[in-house]
N, C-alpha and C positions, 0 to 999 in steps of 0.2 A: 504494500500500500504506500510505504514511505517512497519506492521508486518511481510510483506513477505519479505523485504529490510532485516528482522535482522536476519529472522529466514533463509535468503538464506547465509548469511554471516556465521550466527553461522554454518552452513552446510559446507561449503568453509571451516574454521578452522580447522573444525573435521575431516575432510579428508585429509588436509594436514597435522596435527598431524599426524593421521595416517600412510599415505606413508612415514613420513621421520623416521618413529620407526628404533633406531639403533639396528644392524647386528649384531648378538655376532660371534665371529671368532669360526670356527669348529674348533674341538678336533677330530673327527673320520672322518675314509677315509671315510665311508658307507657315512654320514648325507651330506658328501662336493659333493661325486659324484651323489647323489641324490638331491641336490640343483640346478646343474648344469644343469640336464636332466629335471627336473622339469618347472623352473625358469627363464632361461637365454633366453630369446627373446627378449630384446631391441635392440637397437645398439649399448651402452657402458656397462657393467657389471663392476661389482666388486665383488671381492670374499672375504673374511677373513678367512686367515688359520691361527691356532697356530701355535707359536715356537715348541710347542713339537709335531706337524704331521709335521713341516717343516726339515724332518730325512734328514741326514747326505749326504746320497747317492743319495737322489733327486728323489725315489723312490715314496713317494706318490705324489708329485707335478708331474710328470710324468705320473701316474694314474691320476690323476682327468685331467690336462692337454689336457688327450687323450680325454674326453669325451668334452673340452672345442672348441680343436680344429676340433672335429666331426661336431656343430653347427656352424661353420664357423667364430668361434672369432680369433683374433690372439692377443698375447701380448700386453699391451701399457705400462708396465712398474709396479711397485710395491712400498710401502713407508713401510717402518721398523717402526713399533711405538713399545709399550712395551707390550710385548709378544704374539704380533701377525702380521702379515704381512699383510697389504690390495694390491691385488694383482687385473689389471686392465686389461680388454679386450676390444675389436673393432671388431666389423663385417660391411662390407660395406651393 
């Protein structure tokens, strides 16, 4: 009993190691809007875009945006860290 007790634990660890591997922020449109289409079926999402896909005109956030708000997420707001944006969503 005491061996199924460590080795479910040890099991429990390595799983959540797993799920919580951090997100490197996209660099290409291609990889963000295929993340989107892929990926996005919870209820909250996060995205990480670079500073340098976060162009001037609002052009690609615009682009991936549309395919964000296709699965039915909307905005919940974004945090600036260093040189990348984590950018957050909500679907009821």
């Amino acid at each position: 009993m005491k061996y199924i007790y460590i080795l479910l634990t040890v099991m429990i660890l390595v799983g959540c190691k797993e799920n919580n591997k951090e997100m490197e922020a996209f660099t290409k449109l291609e990889d963000a809007r295929n993340y989107v289409t892929e990926s996005f079926d919870e209820k909250e999402e996060i995205l990480m875009i670079s500073d340098e896909l976060n162009d001037a005109m609002g052009m690609n956030m615009a682009i991936i945006g549309d395919g964000i708000l296709k699965k039915g997420y909307m905005p919940k707001g974004f945090e600036q860290k260093d040189g990348y944006r984590i950018y957050k969503y909500e679907r009821e």
